[in-house]
C-alpha positions as CSV (number, residue, x, y, z in Angstrom):
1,X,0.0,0.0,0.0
2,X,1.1,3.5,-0.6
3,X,1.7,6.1,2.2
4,X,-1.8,8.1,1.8
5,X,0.2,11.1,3.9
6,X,3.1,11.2,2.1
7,X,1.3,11.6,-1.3
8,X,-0.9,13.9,0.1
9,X,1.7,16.0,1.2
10,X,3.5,16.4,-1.7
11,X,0.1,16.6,-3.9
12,X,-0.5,19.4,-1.5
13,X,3.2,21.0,-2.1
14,X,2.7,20.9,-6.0
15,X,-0.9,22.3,-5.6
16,X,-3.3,19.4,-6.0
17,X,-5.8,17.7,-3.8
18,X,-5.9,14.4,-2.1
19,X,-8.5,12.0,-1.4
20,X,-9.0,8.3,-1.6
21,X,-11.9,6.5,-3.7
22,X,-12.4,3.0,-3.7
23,X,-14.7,1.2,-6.4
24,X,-15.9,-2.2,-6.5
25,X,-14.9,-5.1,-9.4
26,X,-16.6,-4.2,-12.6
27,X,-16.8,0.2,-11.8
28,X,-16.4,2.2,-14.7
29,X,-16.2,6.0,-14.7
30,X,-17.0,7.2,-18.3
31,X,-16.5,10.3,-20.2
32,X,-15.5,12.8,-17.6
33,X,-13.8,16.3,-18.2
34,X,-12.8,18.7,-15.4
35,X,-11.7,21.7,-16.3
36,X,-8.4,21.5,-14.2
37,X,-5.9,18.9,-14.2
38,X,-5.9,16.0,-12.1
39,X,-3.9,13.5,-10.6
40,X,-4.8,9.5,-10.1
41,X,-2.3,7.2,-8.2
42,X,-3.8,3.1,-7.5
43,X,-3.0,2.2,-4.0
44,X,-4.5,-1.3,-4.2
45,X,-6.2,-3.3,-6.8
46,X,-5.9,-3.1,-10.7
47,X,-7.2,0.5,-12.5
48,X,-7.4,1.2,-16.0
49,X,-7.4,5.1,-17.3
50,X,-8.4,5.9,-20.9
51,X,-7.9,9.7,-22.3
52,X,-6.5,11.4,-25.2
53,X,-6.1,8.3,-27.2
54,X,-4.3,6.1,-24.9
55,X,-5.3,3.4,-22.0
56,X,-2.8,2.7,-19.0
57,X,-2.9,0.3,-16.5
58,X,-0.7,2.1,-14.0
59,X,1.3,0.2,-11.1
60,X,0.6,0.5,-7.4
61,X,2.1,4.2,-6.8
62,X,2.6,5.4,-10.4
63,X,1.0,8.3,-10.6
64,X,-0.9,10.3,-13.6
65,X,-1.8,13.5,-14.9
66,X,-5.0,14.0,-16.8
67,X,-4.5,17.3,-18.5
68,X,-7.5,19.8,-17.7
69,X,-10.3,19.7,-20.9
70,X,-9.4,15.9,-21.5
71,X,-11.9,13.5,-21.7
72,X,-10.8,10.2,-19.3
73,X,-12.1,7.3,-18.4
74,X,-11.7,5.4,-15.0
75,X,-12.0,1.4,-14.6
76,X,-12.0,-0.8,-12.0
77,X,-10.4,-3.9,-14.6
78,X,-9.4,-6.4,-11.3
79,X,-11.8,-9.2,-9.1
80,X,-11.3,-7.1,-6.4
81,X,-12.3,-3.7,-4.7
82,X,-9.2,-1.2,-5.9
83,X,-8.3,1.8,-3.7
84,X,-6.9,5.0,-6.0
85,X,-5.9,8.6,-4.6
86,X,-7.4,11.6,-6.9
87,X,-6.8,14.8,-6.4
88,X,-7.4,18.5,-8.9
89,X,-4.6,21.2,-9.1
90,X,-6.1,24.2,-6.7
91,X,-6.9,27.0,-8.7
């Protein structure tokens, strides 16, 4: 598991939120846009993003950036519940 404080702390030092979402086998997020950027790091379980013509499957820890005005898409792709930190550059 990743250290919820310590990303949250340096989410916090480079201007983003920080909060923790978990989502059940089977969730899919579709089609959102914010219009800041945000940041997704998976804590636990196995996430799939989709957005600007590309699909990841990021690591436990790697964290990505969602440029503001992009279209993403969030899914849970694992048998179990995942855990993922989110957070949106302050304005």
């Amino acid at each position: 598991m990743v250290d919820f404080a310590k990303v949250k702390a340096d989410w916090a030092a480079r201007g983003f939120s920080c909060d923790l979402w978990t989502d059940p086998p089977g969730q899919v997020w579709a089609d959102f846009v914010h219009d800041v950027d945000e940041l997704v790091m998976l804590d636990e379980g196995e996430l799939e993003l989709s957005f600007g013509g590309r699909t990841l499957r990021p690591r436990p820890g790697e964290e990505i950036l969602i440029p503001a005005g992009a279209a993403h898409t969030v899914r849970n792709v694992g048998a179990v519940t995942n855990r993922w930190f989110y957070g949106y550059r302050r304005r």
